[in-house]
Backbone as a ProteinNet text record, in pm:
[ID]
protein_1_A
[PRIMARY]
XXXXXXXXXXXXXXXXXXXXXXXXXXXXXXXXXXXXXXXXXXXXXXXXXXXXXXXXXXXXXXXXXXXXXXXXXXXXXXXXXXXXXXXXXXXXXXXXXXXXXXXXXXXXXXXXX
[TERTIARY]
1123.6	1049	939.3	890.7	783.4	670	614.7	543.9	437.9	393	315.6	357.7	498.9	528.3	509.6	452	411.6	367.3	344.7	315.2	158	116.4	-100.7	-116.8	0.8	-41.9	-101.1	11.3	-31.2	-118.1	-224.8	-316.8	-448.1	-438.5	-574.4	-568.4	-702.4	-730	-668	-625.6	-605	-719.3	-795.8	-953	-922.6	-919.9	-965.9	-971.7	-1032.3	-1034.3	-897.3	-780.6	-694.6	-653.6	-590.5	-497.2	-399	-310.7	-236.8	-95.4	-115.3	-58.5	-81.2	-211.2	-255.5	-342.8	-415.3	-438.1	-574.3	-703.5	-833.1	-873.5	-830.2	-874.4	-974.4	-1074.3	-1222.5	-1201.2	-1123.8	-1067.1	-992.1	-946.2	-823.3	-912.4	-1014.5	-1115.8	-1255.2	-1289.3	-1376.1	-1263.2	-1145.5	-1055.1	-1030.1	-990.4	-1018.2	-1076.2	-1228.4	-1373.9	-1424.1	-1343.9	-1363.6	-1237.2	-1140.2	-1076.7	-1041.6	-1164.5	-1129.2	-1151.9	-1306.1	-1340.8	-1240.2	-1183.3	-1065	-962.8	-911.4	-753.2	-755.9	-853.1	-842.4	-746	-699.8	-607	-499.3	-451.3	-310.9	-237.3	-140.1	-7.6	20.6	12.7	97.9	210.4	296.5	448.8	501.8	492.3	594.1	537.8	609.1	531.6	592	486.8	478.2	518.6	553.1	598.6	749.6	822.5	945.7	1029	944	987.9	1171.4	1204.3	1332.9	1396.1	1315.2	1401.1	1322.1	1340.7	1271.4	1099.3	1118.3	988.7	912.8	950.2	867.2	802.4	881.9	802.4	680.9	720.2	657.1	525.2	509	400.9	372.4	404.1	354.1	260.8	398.2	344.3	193.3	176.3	36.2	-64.9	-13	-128.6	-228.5	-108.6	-157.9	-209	-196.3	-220.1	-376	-405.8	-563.7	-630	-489.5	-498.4	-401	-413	-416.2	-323.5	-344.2	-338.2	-251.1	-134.1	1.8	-53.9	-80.7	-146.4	-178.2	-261.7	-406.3	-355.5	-306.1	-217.8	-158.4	-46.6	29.1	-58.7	-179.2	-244.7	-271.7	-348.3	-405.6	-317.1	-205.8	-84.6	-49.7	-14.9	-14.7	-134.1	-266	-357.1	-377.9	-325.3	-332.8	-213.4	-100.7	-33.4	-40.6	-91.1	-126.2	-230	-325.6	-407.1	-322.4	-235.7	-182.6	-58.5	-29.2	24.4	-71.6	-150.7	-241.4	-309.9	-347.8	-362.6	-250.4	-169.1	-22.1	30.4	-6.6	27.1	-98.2	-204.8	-360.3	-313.6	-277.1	-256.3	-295.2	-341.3	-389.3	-248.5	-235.7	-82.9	-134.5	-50	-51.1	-64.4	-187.9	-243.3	-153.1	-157.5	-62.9	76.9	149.5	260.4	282.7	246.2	197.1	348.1	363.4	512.5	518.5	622.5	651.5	717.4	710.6	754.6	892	956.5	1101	1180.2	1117.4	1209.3	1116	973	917.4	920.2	947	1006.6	1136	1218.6	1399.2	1345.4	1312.1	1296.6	1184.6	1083.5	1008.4	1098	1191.9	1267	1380.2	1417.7	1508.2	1475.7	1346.2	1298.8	1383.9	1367.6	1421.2	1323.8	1281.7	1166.6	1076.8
987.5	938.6	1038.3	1045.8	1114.6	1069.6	1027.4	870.5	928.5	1043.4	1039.1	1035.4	1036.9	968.2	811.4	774.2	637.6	634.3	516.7	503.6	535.3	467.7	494.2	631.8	700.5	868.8	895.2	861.4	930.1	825.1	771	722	721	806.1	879.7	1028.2	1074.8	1192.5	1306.4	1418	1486.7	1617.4	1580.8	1637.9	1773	1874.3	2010.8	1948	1844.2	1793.3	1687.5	1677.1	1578.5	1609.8	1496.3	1490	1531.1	1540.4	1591.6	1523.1	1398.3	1403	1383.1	1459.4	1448.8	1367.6	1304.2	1175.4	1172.8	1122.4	1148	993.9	986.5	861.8	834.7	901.6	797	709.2	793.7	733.5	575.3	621.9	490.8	416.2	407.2	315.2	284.4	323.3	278.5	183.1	193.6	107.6	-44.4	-8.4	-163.6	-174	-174.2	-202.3	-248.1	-249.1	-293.3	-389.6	-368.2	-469.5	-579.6	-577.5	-640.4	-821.9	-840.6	-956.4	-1060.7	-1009.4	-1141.9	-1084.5	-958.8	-940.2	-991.4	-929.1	-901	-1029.2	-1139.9	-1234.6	-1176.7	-1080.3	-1061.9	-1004.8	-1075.5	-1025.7	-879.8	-762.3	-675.9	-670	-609.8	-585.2	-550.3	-538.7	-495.7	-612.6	-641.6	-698.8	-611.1	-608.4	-525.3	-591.9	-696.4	-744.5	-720.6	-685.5	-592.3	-583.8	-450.7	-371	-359.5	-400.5	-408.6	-247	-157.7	-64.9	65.5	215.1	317.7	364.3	313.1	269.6	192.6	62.4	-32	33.9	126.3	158.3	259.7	316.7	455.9	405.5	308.6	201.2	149.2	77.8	40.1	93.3	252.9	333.5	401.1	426.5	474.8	357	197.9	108.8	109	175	195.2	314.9	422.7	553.5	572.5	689.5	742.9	744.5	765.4	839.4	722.5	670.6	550.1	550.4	652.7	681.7	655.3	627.8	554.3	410.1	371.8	209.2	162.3	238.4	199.7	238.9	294.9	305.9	241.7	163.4	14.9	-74.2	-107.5	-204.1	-201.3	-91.7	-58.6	-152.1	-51.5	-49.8	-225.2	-282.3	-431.5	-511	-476	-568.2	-540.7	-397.6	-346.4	-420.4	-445.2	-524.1	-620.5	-743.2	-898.7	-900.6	-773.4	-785.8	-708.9	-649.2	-628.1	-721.5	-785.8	-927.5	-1011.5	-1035.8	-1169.2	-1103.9	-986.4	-956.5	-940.2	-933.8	-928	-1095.3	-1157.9	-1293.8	-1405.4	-1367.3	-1424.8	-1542.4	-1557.2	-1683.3	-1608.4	-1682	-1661.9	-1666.6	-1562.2	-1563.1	-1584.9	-1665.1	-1751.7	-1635.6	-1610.4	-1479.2	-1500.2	-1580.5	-1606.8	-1605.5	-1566.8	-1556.5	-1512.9	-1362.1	-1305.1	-1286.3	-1221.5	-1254.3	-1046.3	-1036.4	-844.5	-800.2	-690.9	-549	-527	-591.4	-584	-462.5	-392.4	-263.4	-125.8	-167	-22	-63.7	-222.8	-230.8	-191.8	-195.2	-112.9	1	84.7	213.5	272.2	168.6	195	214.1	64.2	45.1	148.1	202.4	329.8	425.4	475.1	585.7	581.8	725.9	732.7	832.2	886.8	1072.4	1044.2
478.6	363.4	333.1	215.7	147.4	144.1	208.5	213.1	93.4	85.5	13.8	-159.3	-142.1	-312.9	-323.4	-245.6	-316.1	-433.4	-488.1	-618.7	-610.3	-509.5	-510	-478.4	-475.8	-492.3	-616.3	-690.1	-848.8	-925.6	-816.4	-889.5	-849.7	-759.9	-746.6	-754.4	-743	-798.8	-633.1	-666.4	-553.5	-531.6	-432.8	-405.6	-346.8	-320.8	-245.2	-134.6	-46.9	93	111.9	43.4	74	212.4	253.6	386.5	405.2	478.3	508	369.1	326	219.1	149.8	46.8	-50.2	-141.3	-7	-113.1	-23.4	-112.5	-114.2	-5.6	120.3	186.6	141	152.9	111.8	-42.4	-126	-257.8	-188.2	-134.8	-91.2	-44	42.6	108.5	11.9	-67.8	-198.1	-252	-324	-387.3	-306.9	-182.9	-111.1	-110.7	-75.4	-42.2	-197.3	-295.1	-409.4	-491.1	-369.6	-379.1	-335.4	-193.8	-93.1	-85.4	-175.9	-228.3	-229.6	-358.7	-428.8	-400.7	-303.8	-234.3	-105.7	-26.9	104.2	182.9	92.5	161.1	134.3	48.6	40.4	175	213.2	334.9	318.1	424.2	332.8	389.2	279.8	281.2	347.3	469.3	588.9	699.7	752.3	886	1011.7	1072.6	1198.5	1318.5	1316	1418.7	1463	1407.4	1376.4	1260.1	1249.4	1116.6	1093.1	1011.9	963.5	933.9	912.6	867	883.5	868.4	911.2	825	743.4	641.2	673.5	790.3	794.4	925.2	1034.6	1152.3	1110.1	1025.5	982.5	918	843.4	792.5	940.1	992.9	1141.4	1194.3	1238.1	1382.7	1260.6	1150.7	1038.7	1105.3	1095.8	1080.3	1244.6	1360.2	1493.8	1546.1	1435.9	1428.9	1456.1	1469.1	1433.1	1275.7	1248	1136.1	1060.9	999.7	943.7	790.1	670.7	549	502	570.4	497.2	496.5	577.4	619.1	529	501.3	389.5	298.9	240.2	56.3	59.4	161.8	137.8	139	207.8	173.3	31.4	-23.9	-158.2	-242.9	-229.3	-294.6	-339.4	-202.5	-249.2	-254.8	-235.9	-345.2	-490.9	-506.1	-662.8	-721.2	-638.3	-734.9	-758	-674.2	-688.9	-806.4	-815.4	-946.2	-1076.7	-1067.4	-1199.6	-1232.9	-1138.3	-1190.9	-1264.5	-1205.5	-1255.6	-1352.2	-1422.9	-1506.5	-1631.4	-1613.3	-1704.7	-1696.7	-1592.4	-1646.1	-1679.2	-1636.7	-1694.3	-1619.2	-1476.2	-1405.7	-1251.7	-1155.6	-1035.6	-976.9	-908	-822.9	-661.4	-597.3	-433.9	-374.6	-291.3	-257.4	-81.5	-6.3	87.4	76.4	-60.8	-95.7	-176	-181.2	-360.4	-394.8	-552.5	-566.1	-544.4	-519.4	-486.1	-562	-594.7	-645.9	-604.7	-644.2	-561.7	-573.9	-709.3	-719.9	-656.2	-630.3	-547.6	-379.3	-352.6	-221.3	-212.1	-315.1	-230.6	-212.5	-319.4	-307.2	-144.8	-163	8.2	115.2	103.8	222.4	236	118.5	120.8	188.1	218	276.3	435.5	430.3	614.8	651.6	614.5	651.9	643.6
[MASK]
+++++++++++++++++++++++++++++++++++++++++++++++++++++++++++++++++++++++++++++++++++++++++++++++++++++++++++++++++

């Protein structure tokens, strides 16, 4: 997988100090820390208790890492979407059961690299 083609790649800015894949962590940690209020209940999308497929360890073995940065752009990633739902449907979506992205989860779960 590419991990860094996620979608919360190409939505932050790419700094002269990025990481190793491109993406401005402290950017990624201002965005939760401002999303964290009215998300921070959202589930995220993999569960770690055993990961179903080579995408879900790779998100895992990130969330147990030092180095964290896949982790934390899937988190991003799915509290940014529970709010661009509920903004596109102007209805509060079940934050313990948000509804998913079913077509940027195949494509996640597709990853193998």
């Amino acid at each position: 997988m590419r991990p860094c083609t996620l979608l919360l790649a190409t939505l932050l800015p790419l700094p002269a100090t990025a990481g190793p894949c491109g993406v401005d962590l402290a950017a990624v940690e201002a965005r939760i820390a401002e999303l964290e209020p009215a998300y921070g209940d959202v589930p995220p999308g993999i569960g770690c208790d055993a990961p179903a497929n080579a995408a879900g360890v790779m998100l895992c073995d990130s969330a147990r890492s030092a180095d964290p940065e896949l982790w934390r752009m899937a988190q991003l990633d799915d509290m940014a979407w529970v709010l661009a739902v509920e903004n596109a449907t102007g209805a509060e979506a079940d934050h313990a059961s948000p509804p998913r992205d079913a077509g940027f989860d195949a494509a996640r779960d597709a990853c193998t690299t």
